[in-house]
N, C-alpha and C positions, 0 to 999 in steps of 0.2 A: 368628867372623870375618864382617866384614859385605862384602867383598870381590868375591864372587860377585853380591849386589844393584847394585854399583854402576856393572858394566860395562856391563848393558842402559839403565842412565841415561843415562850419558853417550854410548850409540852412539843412543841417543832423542834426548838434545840435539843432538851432529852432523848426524842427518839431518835436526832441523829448522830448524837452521841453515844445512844447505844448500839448504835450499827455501825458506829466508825470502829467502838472499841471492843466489840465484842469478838472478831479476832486474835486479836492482840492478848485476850487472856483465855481464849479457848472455849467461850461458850459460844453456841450456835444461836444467831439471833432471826428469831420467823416470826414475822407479822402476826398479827391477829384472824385476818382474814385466811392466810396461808394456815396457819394452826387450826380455823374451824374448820376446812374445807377435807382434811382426813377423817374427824370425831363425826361429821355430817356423814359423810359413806360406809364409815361403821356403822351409824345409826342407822342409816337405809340398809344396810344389806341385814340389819338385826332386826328389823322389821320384817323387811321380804323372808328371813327364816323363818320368823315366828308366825307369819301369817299362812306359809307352807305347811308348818307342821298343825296347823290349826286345822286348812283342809285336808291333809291327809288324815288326821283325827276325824273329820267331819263325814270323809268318804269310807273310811273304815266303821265307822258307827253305823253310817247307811248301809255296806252291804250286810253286816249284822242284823241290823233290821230286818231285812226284807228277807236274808234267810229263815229267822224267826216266823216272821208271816207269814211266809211259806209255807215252812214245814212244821208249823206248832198253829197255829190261826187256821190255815188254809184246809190243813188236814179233817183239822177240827170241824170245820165248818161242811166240808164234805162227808164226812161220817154223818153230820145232823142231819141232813139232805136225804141222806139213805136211808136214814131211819124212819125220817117222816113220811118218805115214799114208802116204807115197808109196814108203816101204821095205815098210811089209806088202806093201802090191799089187803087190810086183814078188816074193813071197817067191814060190818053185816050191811046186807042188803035195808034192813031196818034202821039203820045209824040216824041220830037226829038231823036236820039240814047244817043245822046250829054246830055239830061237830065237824060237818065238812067243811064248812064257811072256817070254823078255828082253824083247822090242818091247813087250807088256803091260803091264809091268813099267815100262818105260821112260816109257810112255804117260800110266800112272799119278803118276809121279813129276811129270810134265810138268801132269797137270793140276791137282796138289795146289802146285806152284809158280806157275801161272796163278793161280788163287786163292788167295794168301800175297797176291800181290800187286795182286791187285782190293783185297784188305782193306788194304794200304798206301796206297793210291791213294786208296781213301773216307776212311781216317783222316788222310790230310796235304791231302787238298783241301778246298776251301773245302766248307761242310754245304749243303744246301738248306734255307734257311732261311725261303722265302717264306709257312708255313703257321705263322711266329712261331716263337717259344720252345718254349711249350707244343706244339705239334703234332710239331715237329722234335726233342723231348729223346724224344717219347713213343715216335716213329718208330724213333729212333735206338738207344732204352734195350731195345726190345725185340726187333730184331733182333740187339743186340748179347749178350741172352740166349739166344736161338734159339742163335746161333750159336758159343757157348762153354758151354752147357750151366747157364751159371748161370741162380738163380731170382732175377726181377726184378721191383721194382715199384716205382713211380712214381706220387707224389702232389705236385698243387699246390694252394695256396692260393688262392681266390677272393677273386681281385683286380685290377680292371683294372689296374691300372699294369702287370701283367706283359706287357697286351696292347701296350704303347704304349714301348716298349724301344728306343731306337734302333738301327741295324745292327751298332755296336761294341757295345753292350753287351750284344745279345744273343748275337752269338758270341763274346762273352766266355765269361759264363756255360754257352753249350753246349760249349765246348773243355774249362774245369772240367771240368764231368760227364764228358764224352769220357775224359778223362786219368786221374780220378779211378779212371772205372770199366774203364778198361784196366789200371791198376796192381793192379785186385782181382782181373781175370782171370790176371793174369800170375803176381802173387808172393802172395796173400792164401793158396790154398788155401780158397776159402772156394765154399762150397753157394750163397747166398745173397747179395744186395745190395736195398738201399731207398734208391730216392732221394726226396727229397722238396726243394719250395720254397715254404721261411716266409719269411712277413712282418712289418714292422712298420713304425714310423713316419718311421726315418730310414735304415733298409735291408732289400736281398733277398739273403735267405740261403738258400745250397744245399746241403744236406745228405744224404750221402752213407754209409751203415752198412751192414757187412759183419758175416760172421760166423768172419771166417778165421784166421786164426795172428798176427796185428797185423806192425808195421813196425818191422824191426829198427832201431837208433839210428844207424845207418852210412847206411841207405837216403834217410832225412829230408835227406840235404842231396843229394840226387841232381837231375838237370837237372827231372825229373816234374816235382816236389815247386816246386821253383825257378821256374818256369815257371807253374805256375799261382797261385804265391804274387806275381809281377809282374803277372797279370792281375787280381787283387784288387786289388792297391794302386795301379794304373793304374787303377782305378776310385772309389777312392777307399774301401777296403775291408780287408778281412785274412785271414789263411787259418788254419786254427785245425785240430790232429790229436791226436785224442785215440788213444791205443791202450794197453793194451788199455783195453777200453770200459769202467765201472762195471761190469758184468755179469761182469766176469773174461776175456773173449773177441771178438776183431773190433777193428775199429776205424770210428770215424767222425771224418768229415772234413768241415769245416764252411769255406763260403768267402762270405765277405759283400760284400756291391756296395750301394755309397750310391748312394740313390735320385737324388741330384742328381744324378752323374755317368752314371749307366747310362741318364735321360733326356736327357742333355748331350752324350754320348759324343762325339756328332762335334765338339763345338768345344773339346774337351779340351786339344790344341796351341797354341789360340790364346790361349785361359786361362792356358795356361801360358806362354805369351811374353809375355803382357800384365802380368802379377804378375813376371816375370824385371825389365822395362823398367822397371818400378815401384817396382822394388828397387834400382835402380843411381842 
């Protein structure tokens, strides 16, 4: 049967019938591919907004936060401090041992919640970020081993662009890392973490490799995960998790930021209003 050859013919002669004659009566005739390739950059640049106002909702919440901690926690927890100080001093020289060992006790607990929450307070506020990317991941990456006991290390790529990052896009990329490497403190089990940031021609990639128990398939759609997957794609980027890693164990996690946007970062809103207007 010759059946099958003839139907790509005649939909060959309709289409070219409708571009010989769609002149001729005034309607404009655009391919299929040429008609997705507009609705496709709408959709991206509707993405990249929504994923913007997602983080700037996400960093707005943070510095709230840490306000609160501050001055409603923080205070709080300083006043107890005082107090318990000012109960020893009043304890008799007769006081049971068994009283001082509580106030001790108490003291302790007092000052292991002080510092729960200085570490709240650094991870929801804003970073100091005036010493750039590089100086602030390094800063960052290794106090935050110091102080969870994992082993850490930290490599970048030499490359100016990293030095010339606008102010969103750098604390893009340093909340990543931040998030990344508090999920491997928390739930990895793991000894070890390596970060590192490659480059190439059309983006900066942050790479993140542990050695822990990987991420069970419930956790991946958690706010973490969610959260730093909007900072990507508000950058113009993706966020990519492997677990476990080829090696049988660990996982890494990989978040990529296009170069155009992480040096654009601040006129990202206006880009995207300007391509909304353009579309209507």
């Amino acid at each position: 049967m010759d059946t099958p050859s003839i139907a790509p013919s005649i939909a060959s002669a309709a289409a070219a019938s409708a571009s010989d004659l769609a002149p001729e009566v005034g309607i404009p005739f655009v391919s299929r591919p040429a008609a997705r390739a507009p609705a496709a950059e709408r959709l991206g640049a509707r993405v990249a907004q929504l994923s913007a106002e997602l983080v700037a909702a996400d960093e707005s919440a943070r510095r709230h936060l840490a306000g609160e901690l501050h001055d409603g926690l923080g205070a709080d927890l300083t006043a107890a401090r005082f107090a318990l100080a000012n109960v020893e001093t009043w304890l008799p020289d007769d006081a049971p041992d068994a009283c001082r060992r509580a106030l001790a006790l108490a003291q302790q607990a007092l000052d292991a919640a002080t510092a729960a929450n200085r570490r709240l307070i650094d991870g929801f506020g804003a970073p100091a970020l005036e010493a750039g990317l590089v100086g602030a991941l390094a800063a960052w990456i290794g106090a935050h081993g110091a102080r969870t006991g994992l082993r850490t290390s930290f490599v970048c790529a030499a490359d100016a662009r990293v030095t010339q990052l606008r102010a969103d896009g750098t604390l893009a990329v340093f909340r990543v890392a931040q998030e990344a490497l508090a999920n491997v403190a928390k739930h990895a089990h793991a000894s070890a973490a390596d970060v590192r940031i490659d480059v190439d021609d059309t983006h900066l990639s942050l790479v993140v490799a542990d050695d822990g128990v990987g991420i069970a398939a419930a956790r991946r759609r958690g706010y973490g995960l969610g959260s730093m997957r909007a900072r990507c794609e508000a950058l113009g980027g993706t966020l990519e998790l492997v677990s476990p890693r080829p090696s049988g164990a660990g996982t890494v996690l990989r978040a990529r930021f296009a170069w155009d946007a992480l040096v654009a970062a601040a006129h990202a809103p206006a880009v995207a209003r300007r391509m909304r207007r353009e579309a209507r």
